[in-house]
Wavefront OBJ file of the C-alpha trace (Angstrom):
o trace
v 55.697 121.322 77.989
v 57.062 119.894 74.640
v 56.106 116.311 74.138
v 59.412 114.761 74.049
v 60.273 117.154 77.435
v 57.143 115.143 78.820
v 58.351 111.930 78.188
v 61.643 112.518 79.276
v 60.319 113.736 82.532
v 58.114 110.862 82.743
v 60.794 107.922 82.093
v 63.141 109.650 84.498
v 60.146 109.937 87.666
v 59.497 106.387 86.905
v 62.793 104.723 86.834
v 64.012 107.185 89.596
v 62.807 105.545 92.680
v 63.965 101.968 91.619
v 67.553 103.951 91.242
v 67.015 105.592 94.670
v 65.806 102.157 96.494
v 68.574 100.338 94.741
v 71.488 102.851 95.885
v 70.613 101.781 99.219
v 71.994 98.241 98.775
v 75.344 97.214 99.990
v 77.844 96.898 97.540
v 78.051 92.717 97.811
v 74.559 92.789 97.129
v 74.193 94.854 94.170
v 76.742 93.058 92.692
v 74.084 90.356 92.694
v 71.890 92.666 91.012
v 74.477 93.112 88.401
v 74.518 89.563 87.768
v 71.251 89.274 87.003
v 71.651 92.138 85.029
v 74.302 90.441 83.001
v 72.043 87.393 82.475
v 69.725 90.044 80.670
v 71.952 91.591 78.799
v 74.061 88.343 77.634
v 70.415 87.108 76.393
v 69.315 90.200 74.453
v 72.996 90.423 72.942
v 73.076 94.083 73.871
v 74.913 96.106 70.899
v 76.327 92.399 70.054
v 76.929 93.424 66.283
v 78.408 96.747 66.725
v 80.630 95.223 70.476
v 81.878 92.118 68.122
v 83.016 93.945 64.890
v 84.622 96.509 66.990
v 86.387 93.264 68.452
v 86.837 91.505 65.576
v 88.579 94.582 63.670
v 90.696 95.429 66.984
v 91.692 91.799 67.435
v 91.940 89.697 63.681
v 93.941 87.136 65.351
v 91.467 85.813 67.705
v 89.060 83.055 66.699
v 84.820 83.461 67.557
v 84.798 81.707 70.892
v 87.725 84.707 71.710
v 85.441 87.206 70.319
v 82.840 85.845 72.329
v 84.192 85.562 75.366
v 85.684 89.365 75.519
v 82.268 90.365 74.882
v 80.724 88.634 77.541
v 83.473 89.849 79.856
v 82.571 93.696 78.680
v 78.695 92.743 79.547
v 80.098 91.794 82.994
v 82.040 94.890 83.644
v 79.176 97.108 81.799
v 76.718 95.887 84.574
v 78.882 96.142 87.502
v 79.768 99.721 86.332
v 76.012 100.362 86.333
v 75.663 99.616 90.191
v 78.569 100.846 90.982
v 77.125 103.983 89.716
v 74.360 104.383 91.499
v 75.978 103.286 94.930
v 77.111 106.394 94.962
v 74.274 108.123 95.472
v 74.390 106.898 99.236
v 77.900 105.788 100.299
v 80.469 107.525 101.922
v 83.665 108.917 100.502
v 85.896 106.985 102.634
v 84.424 103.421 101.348
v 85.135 104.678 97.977
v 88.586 105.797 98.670
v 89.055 102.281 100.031
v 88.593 100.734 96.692
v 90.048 103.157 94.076
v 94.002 102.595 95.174
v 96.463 105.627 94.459
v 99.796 104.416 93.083
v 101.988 107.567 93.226
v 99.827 110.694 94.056
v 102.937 112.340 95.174
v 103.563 113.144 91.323
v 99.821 115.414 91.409
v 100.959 116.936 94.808
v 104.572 117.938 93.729
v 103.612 119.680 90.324
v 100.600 121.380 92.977
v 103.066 122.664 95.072
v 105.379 123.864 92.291
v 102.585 126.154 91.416
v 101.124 124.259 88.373
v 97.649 123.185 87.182
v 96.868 119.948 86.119
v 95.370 118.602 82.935
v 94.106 114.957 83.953
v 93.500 112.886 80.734
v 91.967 109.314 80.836
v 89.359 106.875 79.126
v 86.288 105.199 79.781
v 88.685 102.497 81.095
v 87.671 101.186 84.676
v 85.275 103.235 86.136
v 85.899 106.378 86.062
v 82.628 107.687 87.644
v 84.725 106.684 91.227
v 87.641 108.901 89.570
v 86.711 112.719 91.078
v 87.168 110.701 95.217
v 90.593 111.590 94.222
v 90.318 115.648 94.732
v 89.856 114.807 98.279
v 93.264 113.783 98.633
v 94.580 117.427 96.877
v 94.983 120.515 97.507
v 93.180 122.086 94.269
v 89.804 121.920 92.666
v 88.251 119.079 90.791
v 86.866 120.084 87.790
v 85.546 117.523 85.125
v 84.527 118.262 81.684
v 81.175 116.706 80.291
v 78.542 116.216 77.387
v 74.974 117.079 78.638
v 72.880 114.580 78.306
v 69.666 115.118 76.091
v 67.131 114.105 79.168
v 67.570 117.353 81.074
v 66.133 115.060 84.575
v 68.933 112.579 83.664
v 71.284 114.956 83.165
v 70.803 116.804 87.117
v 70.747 113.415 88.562
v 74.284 112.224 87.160
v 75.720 115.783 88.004
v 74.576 115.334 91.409
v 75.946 111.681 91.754
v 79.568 113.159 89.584
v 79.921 116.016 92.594
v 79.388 114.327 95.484
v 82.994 114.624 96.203
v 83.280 117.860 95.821
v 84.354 118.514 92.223
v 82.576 120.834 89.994
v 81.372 119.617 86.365
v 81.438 121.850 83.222
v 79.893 121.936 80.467
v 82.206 121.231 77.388
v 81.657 124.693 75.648
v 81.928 126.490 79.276
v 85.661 125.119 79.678
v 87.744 127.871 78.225
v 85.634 130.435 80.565
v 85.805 128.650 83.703
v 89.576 127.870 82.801
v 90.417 131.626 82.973
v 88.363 132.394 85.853
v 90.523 130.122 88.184
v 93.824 131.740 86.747
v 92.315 135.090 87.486
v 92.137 134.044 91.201
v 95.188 131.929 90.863
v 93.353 129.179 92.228
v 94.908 125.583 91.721
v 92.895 122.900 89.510
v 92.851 119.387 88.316
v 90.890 119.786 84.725
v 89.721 116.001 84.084
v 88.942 115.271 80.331
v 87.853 111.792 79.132
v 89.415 112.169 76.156
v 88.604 108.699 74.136
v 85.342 109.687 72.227
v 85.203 111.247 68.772
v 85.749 114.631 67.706
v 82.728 116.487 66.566
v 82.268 116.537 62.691
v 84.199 119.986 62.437
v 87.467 119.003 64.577
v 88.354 116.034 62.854
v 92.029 117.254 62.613
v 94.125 114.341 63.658
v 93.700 110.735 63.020
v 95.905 107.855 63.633
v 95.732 103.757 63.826
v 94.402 102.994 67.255
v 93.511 99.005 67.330
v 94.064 98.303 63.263
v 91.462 101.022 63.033
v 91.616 104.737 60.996
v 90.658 107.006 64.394
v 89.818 110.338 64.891
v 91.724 111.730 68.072
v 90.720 114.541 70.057
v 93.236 117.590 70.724
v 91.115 119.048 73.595
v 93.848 117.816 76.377
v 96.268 119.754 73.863
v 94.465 122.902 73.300
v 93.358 123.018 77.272
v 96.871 122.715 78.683
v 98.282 125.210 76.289
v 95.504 127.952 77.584
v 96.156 127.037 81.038
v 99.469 126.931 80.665
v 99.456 123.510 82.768
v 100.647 120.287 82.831
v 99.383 116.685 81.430
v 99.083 113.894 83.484
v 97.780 110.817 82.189
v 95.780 108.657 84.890
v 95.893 104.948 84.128
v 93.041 103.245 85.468
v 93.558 99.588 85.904
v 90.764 97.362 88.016
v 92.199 94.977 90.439
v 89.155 92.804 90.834
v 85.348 93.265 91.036
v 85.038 96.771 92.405
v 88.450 97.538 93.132
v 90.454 100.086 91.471
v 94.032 101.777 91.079
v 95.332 104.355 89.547
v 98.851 105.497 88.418
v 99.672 108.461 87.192
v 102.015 109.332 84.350
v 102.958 112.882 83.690
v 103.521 114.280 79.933
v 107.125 114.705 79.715
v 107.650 115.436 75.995
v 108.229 118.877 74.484
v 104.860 120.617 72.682
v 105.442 119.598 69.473
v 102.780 120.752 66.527
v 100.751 117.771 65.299
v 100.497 117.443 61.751
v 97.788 115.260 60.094
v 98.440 111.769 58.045
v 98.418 111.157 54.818
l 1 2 3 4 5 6 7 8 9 10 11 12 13 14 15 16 17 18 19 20 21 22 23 24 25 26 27 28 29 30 31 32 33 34 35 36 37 38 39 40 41 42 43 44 45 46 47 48 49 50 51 52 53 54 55 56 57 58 59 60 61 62 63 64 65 66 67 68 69 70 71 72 73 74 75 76 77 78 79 80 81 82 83 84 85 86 87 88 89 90 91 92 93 94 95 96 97 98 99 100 101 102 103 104 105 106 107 108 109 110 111 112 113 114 115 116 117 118 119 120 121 122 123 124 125 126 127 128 129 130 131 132 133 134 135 136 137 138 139 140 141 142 143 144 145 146 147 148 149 150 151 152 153 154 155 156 157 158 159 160 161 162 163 164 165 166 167 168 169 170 171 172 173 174 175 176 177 178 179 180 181 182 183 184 185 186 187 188 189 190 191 192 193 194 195 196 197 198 199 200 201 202 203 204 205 206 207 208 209 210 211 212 213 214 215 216 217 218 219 220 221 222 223 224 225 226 227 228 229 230 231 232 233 234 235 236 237 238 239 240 241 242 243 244 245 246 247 248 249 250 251 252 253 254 255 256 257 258 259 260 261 262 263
């Protein structure tokens, strides 16, 4: 066994059992844990430069203590998605679908039952690991798109957490295969594609201001639909309060139009 392999396996089979035990904990409580969590991360300043000049480039109006305070409010929400992670583990999928509130699903089961797939787009906005409870409530299978993780042990145990509901997650470069496959047995899907992160070095094709900033966008959602032949739905994710969620979904009305890159 490679050494890095080795000490992969070895951080994951020591942290793993704290993750298990913790899983266990009621919701109410680990949202104690994330507190303390917080407390840890507020001290250490976790990313701090990187989180602030992100802020401070998105935001030039607002003074330090504004700054400050946003970033402090991320921490929050960045520990409370960490529990809420690993809740999942043990809880049931009717205590999730309690807290992750469906605005208009009847959009997702009309284009369904007009015979169309779905191309689901949406951020790391929320939580989104809670997202894939929502193929319980359709007719069609949940598919999410991912980015293995380098830790191959890390990597299984988030898969197994991601298809707990029943969705299936693919590997980035295995989309266009598993796409066709379900046409080929005209099976329904919902394709989910978190679609704010950067394009690889060699698809930087499109790039727009996004927050005052110069920013790469990805045309994945694009190039998926068009090879499916399906629709886009975008799913806005708001939170409600501490670990309660809703989603509304907003379909893609506008005509395919070629993008063309900025000067």
């Amino acid at each position: 066994m490679a050494k890095s392999s080795l000490r992969n396996a070895i951080g994951f089979y020591m942290g793993y059992p704290f993750l298990w035990l913790v899983g266990w904990l009621p919701l109410w409580l680990l949202y104690g844990v994330s507190d303390l969590f917080f407390l840890i991360v507020a001290a250490i300043g976790y990313r701090r430069k990187v989180i602030t000049g992100n802020l401070k480039n998105s935001f030039p109006e607002k003074s330090d203590k504004d700054i400050q305070k946003i970033r402090l409010r991320f921490y929050r929400h960045f520990c409370d998605l960490f529990v809420e992670t690993l809740v999942l583990q043990h809880v049931s999928a009717q205590k999730i679908k309690k807290r992750v509130k469906l605005v208009n699903l009847e959009i997702l089961q009309s284009l369904l039952k007009e015979g169309h797939d779905i191309v689901a787009v949406l951020g790391h906005y929320g939580n989104w690991e809670w997202i894939p409870v929502t193929s319980l409530s359709l007719d069609a299978a949940g598919l999410s798109v991912y980015r293995p993780l380098k830790n191959v042990y890390f990597d299984r145990f988030m898969l197994r957490l991601r298809g707990i509901f029943g969705s299936r997650n693919i590997p980035l470069k295995a989309t266009a295969r598993e796409i066709i496959q379900y046409k080929r047995r005209q099976q329904r899907f919902i394709l989910g594609l978190i679609s704010d992160q950067s394009p690889s070095k060699h698809e930087l094709h499109y790039w727009t201001t996004f927050l005052n900033q110069n920013t790469p966008i990805i045309l994945g959602p694009e190039k998926m639909a068009k090879l499916a032949k399906a629709k886009i739905v975008y799913w806005k994710m708001e939170k409600r309060k501490r670990g309660h969620y809703q989603i509304t979904f907003i379909p893609y009305e506008a005509t395919w139009q070629p993008l063309r890159n900025l000067p």
